[in-house]
Biopython code that builds the backbone (N, CA, C, O; Angstrom):
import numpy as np
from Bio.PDB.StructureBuilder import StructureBuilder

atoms = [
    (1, "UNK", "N", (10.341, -29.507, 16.010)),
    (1, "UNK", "CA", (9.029, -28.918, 15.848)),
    (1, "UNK", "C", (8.027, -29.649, 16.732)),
    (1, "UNK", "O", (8.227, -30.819, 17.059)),
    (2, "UNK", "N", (6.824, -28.891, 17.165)),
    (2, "UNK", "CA", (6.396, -29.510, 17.920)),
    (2, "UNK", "C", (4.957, -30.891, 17.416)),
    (2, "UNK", "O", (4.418, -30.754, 16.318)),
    (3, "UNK", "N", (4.665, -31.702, 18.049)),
    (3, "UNK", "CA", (3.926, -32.856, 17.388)),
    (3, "UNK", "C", (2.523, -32.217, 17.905)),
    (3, "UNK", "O", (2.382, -31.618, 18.970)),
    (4, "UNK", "N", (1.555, -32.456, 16.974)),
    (4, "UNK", "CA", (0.185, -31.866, 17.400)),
    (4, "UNK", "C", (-0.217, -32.799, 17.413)),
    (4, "UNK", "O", (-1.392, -32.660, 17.751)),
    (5, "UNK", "N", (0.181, -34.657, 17.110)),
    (5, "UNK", "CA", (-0.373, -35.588, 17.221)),
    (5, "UNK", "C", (0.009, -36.497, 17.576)),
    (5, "UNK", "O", (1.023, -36.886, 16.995)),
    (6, "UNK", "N", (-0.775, -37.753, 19.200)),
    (6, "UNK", "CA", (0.393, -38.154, 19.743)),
    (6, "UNK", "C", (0.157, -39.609, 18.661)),
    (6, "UNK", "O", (-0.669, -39.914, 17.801)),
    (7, "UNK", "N", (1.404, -40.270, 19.272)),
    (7, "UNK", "CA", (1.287, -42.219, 19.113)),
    (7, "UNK", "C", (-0.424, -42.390, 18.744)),
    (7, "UNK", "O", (-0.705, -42.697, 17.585)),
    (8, "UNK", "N", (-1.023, -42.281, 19.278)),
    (8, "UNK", "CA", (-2.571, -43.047, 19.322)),
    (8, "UNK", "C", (-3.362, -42.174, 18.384)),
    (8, "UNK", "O", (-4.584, -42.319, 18.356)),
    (9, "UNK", "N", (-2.583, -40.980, 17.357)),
    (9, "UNK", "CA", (-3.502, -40.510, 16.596)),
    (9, "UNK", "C", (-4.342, -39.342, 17.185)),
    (9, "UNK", "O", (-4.967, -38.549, 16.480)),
    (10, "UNK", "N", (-4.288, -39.302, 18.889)),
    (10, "UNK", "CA", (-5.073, -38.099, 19.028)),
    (10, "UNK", "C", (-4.409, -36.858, 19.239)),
    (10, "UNK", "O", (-3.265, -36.632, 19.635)),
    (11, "UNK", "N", (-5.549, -35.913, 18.822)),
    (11, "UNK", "CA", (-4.732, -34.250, 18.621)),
    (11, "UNK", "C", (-4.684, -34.058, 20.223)),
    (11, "UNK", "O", (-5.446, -34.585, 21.033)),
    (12, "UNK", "N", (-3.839, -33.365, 20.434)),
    (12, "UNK", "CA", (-3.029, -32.709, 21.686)),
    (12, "UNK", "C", (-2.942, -31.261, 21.641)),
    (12, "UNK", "O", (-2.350, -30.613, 20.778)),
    (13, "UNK", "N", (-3.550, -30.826, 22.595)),
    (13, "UNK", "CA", (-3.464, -29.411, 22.787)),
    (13, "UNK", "C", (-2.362, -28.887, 22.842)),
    (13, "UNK", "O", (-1.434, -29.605, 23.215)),
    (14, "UNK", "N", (-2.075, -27.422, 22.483)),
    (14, "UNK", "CA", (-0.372, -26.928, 22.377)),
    (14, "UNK", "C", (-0.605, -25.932, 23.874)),
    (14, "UNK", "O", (0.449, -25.701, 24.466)),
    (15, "UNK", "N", (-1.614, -25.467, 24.375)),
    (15, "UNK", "CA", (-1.394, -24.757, 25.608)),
    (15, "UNK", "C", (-2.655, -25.056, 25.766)),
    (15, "UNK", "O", (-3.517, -25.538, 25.032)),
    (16, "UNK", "N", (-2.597, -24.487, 27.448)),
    (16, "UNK", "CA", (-4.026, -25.111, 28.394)),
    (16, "UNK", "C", (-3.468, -23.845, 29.581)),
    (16, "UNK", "O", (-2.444, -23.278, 29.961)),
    (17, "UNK", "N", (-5.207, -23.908, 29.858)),
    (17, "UNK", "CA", (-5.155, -22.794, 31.255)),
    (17, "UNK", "C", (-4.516, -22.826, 32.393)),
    (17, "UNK", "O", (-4.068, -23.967, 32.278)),
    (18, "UNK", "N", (-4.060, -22.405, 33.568)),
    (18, "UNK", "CA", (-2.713, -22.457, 34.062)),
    (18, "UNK", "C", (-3.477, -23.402, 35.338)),
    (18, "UNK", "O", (-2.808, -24.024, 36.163)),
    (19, "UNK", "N", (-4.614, -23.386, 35.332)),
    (19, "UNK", "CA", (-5.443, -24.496, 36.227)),
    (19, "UNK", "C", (-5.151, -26.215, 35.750)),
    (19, "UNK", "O", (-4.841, -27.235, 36.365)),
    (20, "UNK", "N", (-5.410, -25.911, 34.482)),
    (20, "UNK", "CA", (-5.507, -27.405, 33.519)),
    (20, "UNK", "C", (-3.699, -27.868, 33.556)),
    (20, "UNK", "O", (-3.458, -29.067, 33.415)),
    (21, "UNK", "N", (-2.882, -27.203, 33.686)),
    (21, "UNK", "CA", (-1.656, -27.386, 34.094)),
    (21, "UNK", "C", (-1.051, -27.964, 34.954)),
    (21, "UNK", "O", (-0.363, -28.979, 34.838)),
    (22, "UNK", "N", (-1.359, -27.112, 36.229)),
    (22, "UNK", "CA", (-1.179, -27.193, 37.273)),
    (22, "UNK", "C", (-1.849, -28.807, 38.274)),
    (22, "UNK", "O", (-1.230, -29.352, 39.188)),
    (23, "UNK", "N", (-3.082, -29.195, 37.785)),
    (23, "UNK", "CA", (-3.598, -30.263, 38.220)),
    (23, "UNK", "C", (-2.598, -31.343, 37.571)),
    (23, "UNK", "O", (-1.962, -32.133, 38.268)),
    (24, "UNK", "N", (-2.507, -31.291, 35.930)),
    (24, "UNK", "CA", (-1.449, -32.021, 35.260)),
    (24, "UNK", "C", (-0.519, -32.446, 36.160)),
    (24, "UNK", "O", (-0.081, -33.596, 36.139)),
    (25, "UNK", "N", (-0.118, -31.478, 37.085)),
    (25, "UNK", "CA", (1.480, -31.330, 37.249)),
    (25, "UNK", "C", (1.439, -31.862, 38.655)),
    (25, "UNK", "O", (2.420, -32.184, 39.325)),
    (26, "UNK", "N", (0.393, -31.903, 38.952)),
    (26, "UNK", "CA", (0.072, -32.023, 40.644)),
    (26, "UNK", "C", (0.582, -31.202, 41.712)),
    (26, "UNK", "O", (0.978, -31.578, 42.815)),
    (27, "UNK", "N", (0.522, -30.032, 41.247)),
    (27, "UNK", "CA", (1.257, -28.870, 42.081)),
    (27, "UNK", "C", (-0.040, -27.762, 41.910)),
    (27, "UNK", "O", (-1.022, -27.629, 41.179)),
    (28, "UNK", "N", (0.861, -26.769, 43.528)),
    (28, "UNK", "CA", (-0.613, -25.823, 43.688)),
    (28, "UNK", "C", (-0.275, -24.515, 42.686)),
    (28, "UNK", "O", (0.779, -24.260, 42.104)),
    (29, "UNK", "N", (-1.486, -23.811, 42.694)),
    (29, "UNK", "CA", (-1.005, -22.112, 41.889)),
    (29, "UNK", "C", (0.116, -22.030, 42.241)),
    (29, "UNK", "O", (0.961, -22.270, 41.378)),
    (30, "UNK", "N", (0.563, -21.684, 43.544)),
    (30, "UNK", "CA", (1.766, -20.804, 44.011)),
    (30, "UNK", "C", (3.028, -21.197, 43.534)),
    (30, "UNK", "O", (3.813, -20.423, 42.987)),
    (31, "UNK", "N", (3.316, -22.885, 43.817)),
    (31, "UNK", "CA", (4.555, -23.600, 43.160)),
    (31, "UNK", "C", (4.073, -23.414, 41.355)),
    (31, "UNK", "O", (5.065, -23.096, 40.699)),
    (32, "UNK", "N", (3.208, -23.506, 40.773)),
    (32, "UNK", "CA", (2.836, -23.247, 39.427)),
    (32, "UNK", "C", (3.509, -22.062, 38.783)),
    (32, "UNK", "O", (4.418, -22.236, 37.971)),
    (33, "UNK", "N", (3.114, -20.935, 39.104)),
    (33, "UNK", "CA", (3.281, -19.182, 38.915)),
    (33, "UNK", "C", (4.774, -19.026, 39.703)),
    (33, "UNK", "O", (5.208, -17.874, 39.727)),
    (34, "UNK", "N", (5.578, -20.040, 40.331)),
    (34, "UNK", "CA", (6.990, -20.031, 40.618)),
    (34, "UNK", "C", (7.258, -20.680, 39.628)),
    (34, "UNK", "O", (8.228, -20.081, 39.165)),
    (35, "UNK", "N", (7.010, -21.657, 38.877)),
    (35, "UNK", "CA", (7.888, -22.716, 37.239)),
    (35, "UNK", "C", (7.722, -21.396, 36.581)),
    (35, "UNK", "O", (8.726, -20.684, 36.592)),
    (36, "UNK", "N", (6.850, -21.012, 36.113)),
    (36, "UNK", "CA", (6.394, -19.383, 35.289)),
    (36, "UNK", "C", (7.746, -18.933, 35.555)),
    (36, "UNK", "O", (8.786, -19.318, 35.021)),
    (37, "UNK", "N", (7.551, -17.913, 36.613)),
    (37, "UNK", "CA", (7.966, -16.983, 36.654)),
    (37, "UNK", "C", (9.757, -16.995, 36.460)),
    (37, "UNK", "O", (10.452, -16.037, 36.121)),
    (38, "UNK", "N", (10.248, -18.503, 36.821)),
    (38, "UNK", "CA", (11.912, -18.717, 37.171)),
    (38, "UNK", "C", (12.210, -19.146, 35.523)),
    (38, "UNK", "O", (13.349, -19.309, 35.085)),
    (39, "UNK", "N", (10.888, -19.304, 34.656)),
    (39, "UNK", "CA", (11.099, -19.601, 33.238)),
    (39, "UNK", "C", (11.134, -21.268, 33.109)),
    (39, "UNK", "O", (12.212, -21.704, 32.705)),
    (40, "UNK", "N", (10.153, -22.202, 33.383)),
    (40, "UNK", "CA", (10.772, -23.321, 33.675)),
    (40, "UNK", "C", (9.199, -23.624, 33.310)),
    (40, "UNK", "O", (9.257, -24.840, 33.125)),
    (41, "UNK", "N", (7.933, -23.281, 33.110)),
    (41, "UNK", "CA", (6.973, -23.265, 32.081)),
    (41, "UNK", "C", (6.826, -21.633, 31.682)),
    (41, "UNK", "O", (7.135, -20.570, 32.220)),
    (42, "UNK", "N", (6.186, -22.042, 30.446)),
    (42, "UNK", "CA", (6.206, -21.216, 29.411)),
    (42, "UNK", "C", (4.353, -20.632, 29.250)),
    (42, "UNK", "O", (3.352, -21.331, 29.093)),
    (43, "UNK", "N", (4.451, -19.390, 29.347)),
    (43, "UNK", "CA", (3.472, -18.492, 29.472)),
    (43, "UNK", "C", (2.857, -17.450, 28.948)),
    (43, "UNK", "O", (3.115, -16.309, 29.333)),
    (44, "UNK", "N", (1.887, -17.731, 27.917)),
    (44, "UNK", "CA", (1.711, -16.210, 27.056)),
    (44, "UNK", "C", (0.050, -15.971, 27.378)),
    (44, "UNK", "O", (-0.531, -16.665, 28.213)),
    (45, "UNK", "N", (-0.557, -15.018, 26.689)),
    (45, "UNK", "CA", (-1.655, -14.320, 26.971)),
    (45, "UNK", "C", (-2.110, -14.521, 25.513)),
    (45, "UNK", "O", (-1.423, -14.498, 24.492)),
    (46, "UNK", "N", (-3.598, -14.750, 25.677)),
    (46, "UNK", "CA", (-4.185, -14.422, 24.054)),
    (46, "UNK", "C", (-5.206, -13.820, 24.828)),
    (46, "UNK", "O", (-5.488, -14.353, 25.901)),
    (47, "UNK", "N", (-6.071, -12.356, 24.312)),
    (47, "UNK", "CA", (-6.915, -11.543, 24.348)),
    (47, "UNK", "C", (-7.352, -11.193, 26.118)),
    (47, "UNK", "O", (-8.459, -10.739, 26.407)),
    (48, "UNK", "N", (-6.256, -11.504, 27.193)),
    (48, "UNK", "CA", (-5.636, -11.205, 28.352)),
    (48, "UNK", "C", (-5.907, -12.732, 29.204)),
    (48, "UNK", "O", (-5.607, -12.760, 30.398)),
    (49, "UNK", "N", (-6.540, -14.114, 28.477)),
    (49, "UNK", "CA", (-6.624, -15.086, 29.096)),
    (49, "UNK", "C", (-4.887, -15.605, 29.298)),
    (49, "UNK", "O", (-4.071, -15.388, 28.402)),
    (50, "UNK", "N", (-4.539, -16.245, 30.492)),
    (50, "UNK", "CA", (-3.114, -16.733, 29.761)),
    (50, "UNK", "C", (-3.172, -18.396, 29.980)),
    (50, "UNK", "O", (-3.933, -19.024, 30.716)),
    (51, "UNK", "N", (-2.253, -18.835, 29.211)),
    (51, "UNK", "CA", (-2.030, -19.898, 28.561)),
    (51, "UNK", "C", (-0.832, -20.432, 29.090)),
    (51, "UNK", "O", (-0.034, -19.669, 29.635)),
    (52, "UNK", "N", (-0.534, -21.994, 28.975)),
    (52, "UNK", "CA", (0.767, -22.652, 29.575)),
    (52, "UNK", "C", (0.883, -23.602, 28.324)),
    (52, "UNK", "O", (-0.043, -24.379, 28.092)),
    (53, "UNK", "N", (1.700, -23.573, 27.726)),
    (53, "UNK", "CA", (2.212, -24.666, 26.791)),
    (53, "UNK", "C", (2.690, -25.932, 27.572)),
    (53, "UNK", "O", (3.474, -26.108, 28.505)),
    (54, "UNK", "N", (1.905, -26.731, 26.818)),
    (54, "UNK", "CA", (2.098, -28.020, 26.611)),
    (54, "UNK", "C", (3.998, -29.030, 26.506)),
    (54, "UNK", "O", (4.524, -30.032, 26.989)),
    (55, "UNK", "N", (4.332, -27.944, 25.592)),
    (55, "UNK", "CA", (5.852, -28.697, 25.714)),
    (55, "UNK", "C", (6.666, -27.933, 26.561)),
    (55, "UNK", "O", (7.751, -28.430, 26.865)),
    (56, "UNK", "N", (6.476, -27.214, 26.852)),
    (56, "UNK", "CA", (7.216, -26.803, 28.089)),
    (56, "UNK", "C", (6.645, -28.240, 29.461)),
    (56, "UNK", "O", (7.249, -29.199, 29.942)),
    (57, "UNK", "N", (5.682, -27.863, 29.592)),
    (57, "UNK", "CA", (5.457, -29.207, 30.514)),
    (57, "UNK", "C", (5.905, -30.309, 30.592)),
    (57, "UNK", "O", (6.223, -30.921, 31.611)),
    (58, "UNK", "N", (5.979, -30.745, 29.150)),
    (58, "UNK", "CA", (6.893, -31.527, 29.421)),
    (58, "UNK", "C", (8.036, -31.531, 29.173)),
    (58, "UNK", "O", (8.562, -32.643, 29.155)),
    (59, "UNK", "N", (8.774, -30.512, 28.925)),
    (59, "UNK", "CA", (9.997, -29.968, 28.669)),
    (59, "UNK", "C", (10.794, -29.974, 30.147)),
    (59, "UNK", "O", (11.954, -30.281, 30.423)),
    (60, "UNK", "N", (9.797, -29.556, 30.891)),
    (60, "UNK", "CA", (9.885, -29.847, 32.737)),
    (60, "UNK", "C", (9.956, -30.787, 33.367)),
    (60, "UNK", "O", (10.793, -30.954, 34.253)),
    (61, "UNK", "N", (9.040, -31.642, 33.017)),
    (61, "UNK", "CA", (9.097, -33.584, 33.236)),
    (61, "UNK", "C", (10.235, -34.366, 33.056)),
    (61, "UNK", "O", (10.569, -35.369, 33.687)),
    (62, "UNK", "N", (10.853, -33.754, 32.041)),
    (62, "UNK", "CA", (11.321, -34.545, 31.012)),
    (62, "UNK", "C", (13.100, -34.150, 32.213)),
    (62, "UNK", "O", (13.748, -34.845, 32.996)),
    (63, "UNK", "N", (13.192, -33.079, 31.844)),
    (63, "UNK", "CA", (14.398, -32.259, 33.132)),
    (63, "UNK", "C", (14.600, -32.766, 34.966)),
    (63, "UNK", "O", (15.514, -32.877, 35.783)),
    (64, "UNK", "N", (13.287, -32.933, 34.907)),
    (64, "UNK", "CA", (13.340, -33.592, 36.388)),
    (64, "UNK", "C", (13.887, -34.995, 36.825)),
    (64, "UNK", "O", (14.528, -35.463, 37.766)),
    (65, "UNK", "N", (13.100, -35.581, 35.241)),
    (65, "UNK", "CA", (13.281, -36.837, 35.276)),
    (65, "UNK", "C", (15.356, -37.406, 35.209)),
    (65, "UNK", "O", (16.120, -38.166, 35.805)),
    (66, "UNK", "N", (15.381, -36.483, 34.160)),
    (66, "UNK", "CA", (17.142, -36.221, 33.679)),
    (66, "UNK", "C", (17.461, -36.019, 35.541)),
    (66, "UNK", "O", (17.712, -37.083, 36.108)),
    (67, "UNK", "N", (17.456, -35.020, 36.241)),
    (67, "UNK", "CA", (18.102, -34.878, 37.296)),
    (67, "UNK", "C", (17.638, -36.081, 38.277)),
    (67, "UNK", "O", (18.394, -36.230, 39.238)),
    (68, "UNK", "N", (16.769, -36.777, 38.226)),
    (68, "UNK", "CA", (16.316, -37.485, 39.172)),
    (68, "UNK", "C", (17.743, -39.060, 39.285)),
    (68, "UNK", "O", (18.349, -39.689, 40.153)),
    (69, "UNK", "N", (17.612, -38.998, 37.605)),
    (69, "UNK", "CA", (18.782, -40.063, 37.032)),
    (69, "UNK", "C", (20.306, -39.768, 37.142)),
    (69, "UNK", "O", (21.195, -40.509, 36.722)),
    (70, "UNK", "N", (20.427, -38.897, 37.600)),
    (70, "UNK", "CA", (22.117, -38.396, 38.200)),
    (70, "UNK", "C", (22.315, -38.580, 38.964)),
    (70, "UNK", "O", (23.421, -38.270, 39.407)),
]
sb = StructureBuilder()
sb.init_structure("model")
sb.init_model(0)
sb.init_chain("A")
sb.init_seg("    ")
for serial, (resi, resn, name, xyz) in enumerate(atoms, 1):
    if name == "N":
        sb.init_residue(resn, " ", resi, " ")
    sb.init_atom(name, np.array(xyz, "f"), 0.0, 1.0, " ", f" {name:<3s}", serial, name[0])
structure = sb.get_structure()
């Protein structure tokens, strides 16, 4: 399940705008809306804004890091 609260007690957002992501990630729109689209972040819409979850991000980090170590 996912943690809404980290180590230090503070609340953590569960999704963020695909801008607030993308800076996260240090990558541009285009490589961004390619993780999207190949399914590799996770992407929904509330009232047509869309949204990038948080554990997918690092669900991505976390994968890179795994392949980086092979």
């Amino acid at each position: 399940m996912q943690k809404f609260i980290d180590v230090g007690g503070n609340i953590q957002p569960l999704a963020m705008r695909p801008k607030e992501a993308w800076e996260m990630l240090k990558i541009g729109k285009t490589k961004g809306w390619e993780l999207v689209a190949r399914g590799d972040l996770e992407a929904f819409k509330i009232d047509g804004a869309t949204r990038i979850t948080t554990a997918s991000i690092h669900a991505l980090v976390q994968r890179q890091l795994m392949q980086a170590a092979a």
